[in-house]
C-alpha positions as CSV (number, residue, x, y, z in Angstrom):
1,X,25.0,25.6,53.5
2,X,21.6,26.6,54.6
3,X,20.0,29.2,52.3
4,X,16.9,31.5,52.2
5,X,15.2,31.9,48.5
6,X,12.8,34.5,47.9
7,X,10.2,34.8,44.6
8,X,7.7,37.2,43.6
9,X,7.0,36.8,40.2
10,X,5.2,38.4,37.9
11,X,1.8,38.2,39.6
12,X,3.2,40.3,42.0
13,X,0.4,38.5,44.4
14,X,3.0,38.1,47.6
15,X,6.6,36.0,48.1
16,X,7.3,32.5,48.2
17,X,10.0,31.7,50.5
18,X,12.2,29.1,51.1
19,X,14.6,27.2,53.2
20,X,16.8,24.9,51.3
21,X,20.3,22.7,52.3
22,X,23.1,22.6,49.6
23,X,26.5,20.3,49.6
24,X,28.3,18.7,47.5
25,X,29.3,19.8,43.8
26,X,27.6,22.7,42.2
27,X,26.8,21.2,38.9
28,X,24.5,18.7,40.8
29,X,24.3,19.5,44.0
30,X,22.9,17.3,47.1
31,X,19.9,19.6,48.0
32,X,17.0,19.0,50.9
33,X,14.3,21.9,50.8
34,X,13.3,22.1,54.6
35,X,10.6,24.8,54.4
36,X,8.5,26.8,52.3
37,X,6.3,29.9,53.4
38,X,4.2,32.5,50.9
39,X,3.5,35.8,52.1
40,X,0.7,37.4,50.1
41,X,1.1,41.5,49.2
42,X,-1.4,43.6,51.1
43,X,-3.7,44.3,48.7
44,X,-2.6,48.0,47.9
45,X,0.9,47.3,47.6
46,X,-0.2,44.5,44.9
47,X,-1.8,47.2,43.5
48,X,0.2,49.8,43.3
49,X,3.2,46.8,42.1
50,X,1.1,46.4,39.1
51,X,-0.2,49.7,38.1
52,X,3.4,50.8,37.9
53,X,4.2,47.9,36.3
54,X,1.9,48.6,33.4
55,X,3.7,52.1,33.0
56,X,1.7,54.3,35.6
57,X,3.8,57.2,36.0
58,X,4.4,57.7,39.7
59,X,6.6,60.6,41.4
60,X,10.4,59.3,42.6
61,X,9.6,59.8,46.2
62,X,6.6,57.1,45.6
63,X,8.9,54.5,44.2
64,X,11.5,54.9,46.9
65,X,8.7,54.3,49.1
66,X,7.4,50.9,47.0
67,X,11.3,49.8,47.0
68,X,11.2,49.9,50.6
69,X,7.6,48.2,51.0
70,X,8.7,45.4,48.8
71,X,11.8,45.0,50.8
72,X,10.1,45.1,54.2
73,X,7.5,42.6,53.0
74,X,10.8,40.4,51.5
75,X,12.3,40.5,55.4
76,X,8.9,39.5,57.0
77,X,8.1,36.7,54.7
78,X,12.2,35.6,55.2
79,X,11.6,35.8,59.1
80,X,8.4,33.6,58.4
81,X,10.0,31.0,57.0
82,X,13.1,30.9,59.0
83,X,12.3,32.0,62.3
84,X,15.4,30.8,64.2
85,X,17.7,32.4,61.5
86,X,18.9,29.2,60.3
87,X,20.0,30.8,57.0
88,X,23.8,31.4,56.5
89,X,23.1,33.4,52.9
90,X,19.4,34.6,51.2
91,X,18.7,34.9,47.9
92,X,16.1,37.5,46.6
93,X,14.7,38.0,43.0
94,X,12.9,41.3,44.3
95,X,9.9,42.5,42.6
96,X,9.9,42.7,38.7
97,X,8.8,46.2,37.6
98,X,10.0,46.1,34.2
99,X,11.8,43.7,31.4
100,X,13.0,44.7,28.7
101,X,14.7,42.0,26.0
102,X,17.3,43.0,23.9
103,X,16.4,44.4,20.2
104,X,18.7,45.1,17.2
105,X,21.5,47.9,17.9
106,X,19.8,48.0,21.9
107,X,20.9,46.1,24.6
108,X,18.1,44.7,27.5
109,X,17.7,45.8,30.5
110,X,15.6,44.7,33.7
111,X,14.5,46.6,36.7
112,X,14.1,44.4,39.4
113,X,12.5,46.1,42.7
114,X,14.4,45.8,46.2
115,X,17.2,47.6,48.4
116,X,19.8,44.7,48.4
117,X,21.5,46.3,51.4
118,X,18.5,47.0,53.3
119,X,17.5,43.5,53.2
120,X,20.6,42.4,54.3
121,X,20.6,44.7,57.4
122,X,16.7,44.0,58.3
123,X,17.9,40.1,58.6
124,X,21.6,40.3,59.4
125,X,22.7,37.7,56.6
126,X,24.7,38.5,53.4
127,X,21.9,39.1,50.3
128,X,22.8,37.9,46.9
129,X,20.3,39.7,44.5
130,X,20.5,41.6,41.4
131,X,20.6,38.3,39.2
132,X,19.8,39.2,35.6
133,X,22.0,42.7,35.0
134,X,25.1,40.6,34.3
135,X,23.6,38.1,31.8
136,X,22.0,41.2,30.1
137,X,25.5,43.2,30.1
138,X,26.8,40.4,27.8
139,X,23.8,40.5,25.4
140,X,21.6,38.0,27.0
141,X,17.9,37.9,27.8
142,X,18.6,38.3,31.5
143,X,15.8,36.1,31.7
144,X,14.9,33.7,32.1
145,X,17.3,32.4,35.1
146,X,16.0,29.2,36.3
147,X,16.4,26.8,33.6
148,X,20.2,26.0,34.9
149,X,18.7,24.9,38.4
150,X,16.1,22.7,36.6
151,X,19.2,20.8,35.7
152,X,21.1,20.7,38.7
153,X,17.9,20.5,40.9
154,X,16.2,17.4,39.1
155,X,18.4,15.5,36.9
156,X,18.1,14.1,33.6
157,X,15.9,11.2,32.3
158,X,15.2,8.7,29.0
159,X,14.5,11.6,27.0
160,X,13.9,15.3,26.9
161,X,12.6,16.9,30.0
162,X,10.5,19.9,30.0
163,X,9.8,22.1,33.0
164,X,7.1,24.3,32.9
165,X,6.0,27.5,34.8
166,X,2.4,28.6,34.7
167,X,3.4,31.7,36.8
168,X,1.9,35.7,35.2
169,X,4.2,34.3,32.5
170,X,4.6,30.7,31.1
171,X,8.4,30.2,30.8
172,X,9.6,26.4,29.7
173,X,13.3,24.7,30.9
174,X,14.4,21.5,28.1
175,X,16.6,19.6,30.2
176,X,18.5,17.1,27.8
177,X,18.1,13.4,27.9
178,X,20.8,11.5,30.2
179,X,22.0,8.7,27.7
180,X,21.8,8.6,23.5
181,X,23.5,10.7,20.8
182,X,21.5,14.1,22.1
183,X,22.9,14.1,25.7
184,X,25.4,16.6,24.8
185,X,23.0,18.8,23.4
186,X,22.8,22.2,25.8
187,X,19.6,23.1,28.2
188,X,17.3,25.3,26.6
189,X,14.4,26.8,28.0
190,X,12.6,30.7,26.7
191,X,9.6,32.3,27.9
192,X,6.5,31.5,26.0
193,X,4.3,34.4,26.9
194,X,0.8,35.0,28.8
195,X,-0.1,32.2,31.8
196,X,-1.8,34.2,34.3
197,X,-1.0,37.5,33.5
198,X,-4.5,38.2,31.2
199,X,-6.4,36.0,33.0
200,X,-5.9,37.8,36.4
201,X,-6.2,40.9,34.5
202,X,-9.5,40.2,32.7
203,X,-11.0,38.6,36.2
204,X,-10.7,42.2,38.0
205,X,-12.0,43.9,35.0
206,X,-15.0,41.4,34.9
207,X,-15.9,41.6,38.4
208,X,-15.0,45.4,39.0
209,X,-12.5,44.8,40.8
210,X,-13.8,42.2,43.5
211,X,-12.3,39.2,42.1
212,X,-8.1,39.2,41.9
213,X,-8.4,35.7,39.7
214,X,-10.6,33.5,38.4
215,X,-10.1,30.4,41.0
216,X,-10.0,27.0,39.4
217,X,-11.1,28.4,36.2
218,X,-14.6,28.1,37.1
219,X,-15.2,31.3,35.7
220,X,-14.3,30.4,32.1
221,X,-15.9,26.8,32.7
222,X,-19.0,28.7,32.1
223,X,-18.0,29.8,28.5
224,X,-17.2,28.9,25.2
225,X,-13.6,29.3,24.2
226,X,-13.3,30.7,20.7
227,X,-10.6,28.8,19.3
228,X,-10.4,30.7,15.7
229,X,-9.4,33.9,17.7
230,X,-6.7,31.8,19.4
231,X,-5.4,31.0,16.5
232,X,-5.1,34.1,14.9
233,X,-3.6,35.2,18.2
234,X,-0.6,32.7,17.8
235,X,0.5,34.4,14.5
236,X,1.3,37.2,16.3
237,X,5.3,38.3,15.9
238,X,6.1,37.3,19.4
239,X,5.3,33.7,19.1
240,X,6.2,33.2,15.9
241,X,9.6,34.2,16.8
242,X,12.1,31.3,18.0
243,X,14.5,31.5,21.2
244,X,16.2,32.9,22.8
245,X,13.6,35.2,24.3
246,X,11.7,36.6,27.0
247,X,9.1,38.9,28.1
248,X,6.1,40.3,30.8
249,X,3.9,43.0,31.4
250,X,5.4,45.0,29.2
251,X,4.3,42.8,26.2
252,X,1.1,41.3,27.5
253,X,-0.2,43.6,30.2
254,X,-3.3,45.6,30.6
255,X,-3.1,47.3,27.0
256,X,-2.6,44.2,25.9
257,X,-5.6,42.6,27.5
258,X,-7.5,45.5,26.1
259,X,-6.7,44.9,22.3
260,X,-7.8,41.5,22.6
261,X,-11.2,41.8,24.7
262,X,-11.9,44.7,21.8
263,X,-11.2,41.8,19.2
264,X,-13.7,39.5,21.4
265,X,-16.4,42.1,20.7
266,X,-19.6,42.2,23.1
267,X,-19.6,38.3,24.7
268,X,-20.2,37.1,27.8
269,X,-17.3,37.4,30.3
270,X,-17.0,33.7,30.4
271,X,-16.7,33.4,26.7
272,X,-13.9,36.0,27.6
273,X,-12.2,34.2,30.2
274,X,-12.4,30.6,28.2
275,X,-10.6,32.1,25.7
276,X,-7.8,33.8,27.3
277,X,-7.6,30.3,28.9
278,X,-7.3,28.2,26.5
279,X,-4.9,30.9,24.5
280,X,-2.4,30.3,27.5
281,X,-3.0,26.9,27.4
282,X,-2.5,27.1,23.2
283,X,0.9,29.0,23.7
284,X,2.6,26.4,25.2
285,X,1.5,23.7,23.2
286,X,2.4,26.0,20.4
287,X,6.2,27.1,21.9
288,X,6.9,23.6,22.4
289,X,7.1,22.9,18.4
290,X,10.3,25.6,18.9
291,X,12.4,22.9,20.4
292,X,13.3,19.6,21.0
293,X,10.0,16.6,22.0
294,X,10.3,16.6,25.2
295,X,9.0,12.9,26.4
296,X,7.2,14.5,29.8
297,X,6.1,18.1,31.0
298,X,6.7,19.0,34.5
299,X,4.0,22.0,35.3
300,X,4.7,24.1,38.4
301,X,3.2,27.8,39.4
302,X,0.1,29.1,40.3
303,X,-1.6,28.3,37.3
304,X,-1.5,24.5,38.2
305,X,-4.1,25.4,40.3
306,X,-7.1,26.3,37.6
307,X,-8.4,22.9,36.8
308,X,-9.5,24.5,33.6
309,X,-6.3,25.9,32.4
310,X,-4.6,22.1,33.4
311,X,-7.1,20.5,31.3
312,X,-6.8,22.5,27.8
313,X,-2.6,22.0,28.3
314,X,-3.3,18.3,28.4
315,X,-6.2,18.4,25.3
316,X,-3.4,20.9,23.6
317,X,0.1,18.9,24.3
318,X,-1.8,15.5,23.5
319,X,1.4,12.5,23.3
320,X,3.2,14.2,26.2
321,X,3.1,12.8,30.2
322,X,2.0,15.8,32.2
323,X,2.7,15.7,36.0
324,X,2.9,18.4,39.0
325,X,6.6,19.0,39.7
326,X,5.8,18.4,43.2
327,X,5.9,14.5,42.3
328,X,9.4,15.0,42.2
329,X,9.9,16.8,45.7
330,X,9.3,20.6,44.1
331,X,5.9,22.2,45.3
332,X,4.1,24.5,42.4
333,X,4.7,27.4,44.8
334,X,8.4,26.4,46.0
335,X,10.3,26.1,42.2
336,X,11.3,29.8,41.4
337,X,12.1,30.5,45.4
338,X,14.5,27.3,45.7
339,X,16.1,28.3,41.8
340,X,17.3,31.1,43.4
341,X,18.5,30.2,46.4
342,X,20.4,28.0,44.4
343,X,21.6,31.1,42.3
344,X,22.8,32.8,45.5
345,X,24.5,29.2,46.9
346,X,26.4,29.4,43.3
347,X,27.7,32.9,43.7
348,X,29.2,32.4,46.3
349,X,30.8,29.7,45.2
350,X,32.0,31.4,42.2
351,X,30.1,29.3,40.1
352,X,28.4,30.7,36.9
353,X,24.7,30.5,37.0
354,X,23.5,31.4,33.6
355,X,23.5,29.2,30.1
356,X,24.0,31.3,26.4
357,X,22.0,28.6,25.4
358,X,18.9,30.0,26.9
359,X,20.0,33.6,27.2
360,X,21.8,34.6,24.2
361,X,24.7,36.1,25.9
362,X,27.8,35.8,25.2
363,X,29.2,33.9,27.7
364,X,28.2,32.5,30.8
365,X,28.4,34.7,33.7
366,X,28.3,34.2,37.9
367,X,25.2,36.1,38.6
368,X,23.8,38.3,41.4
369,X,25.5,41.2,43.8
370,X,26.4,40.4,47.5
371,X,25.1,43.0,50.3
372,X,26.7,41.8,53.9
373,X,24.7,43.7,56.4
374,X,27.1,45.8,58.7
375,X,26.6,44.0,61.8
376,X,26.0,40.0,60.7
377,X,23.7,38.5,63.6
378,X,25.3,35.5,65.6
């Protein structure tokens, strides 16, 4: 079956879409990823994404309009990529407004942006999407979602395998190793906190605006990363605490950002920047000590593409092999869209898509909604 994935993470900088072939048996499917297309936000709707994602109040009638700008914008990039309509079945994420992980006597929620049945009427093909409210109705994280597909996308080797997203959040997958006494051991995988979220954040706030990210980290190559601050930083509750867990904007967002360039003082904005870098760089390195050694790190998302941010995650997880994903077929902008296609290929094959070993639910559920569009194009 031939199915459509769509992504916007937490950047909320545009969608990355996919077109990817699945056969064969769910658990480890035979998959061929036959195209890939990112269409970027106009710049207001980015905007407005993330100012209401950072708790903006906004009337209702403005956030009917922004659900139906995100799912316009969901159809053109899905046209984009599949301009004959090859797709038999699409799978969208929509846009991620706000997350909010389970706490003692409260159970999580997630508010992911898009008219479901919209989007299946705009390109006449079913629409699985909705993915994490059934993982969180059964005490789970709801997030995050693509450390099953890891599995079933790229296999197992020698030892552990980790997977690793620089996206606005870092989120790690720990695939078990195929052969030796841990090979029954379950996947894990949690999110680990700020990637690109801070640095984006602190780049418009340096510039006034002009800049949307520092590109390549040349920026922050220009400073002097203060790496006592990082480490107070990582004693801070949310990294000290061990999976299952997850988190976004909500946690380290502007306000966020704020506290810590008022604990920076008066520096230069590169000093700034080469900090926040190497503090993403210093919370993976620092999450991985919550699992398993992995033996290699498989980095994918945006943030493969600051040469500075790729640099301190190799001086910081020294004794690990660190390669692109796309060495194993899987571009750094094609990962999160073909996870959930896969999700959607899996729903409709009854198949349950999320782990209790990463979530915390408890049990594993099939995940998603289907909206069939009223008239299905021929």
């Amino acid at each position: 079956m031939r199915v459509l994935g769509l992504m916007s993470g937490t950047s909320a900088d545009g969608v990355d879409a996919v077109l990817a072939h699945f056969s064969g048996q769910p658990q480890r499917p035979r998959w061929t990823l036959e195209a890939h297309h990112f269409s970027p936000y106009p710049a207001e709707l980015q905007r407005r994404l993330i100012h209401v994602g950072q708790g903006e109040p906004v009337p209702a009638a403005e956030l009917l309009e922004l659900a139906e700008a995100v799912t316009e914008h969901q159809a053109l990039a899905a046209r984009a990529c599949d301009p004959v309509g090859r797709a038999q079945l699409v799978g969208c994420h929509g846009q991620t407004l706000w997350h909010r992980p389970p706490q003692p006597g409260r159970r999580g929620a997630s508010w992911q942006l898009l008219q479901g049945p919209l989007l299946a009427e705009l390109l006449g093909r079913p629409v699985v999407f909705d993915f994490r409210s059934a993982d969180l109705a059964l005490g789970g994280q709801g997030a995050p979602l693509v450390p099953p597909a890891d599995q079933a996308l790229l296999g197992r080797c020698g030892g552990w395998r980790a997977v690793l997203n620089l996206g606005g959040i870092a989120n790690l997958t720990l695939i078990p190793p195929a052969t030796g006494p841990q090979r029954h051991q379950p996947v894990r995988g949690w999110d680990c906190g700020p990637a690109n979220t801070l640095l984006d954040l602190a780049t418009r706030h340096f510039s006034a605006g002009r800049l949307a990210y520092d590109a390549g980290g040349a920026w922050a190559r220009q400073g002097r990363c203060d790496e006592a601050l990082i480490q107070h930083w990582l004693r801070e509750p949310y990294f000290q605490t061990p999976p299952p867990k997850s988190t976004g904007r909500e946690l380290f967002g502007q306000a966020d950002l704020e506290r810590r360039l008022g604990e920076l003082g008066p520096r230069d904005p590169a000093d700034a920047l080469a900090t926040l870098t190497g503090f993403s760089a210093a919370v993976v390195a620092h999450e991985l000590g919550h699992g398993p050694q992995p033996v290699e790190l498989l980095v994918a998302g945006g943030g493969c593409r600051n040469a500075l941010l790729m640099e301190q995650l190799r001086l910081r997880c020294r004794g690990l092999i660190l390669r692109p994903l796309a060495e194993l077929g899987i571009g750094d902008a094609e990962r999160e869209a073909l996870a959930f296609a896969l999700l959607a290929w899996w729903h409709v094959r009854g198949h349950r898509g999320s782990l209790p070993s990463v979530t915390g639910a408890r049990r594993a559920a099939v995940l998603g909604l289907l909206a069939k569009p009223q008239h299905a194009r021929t």
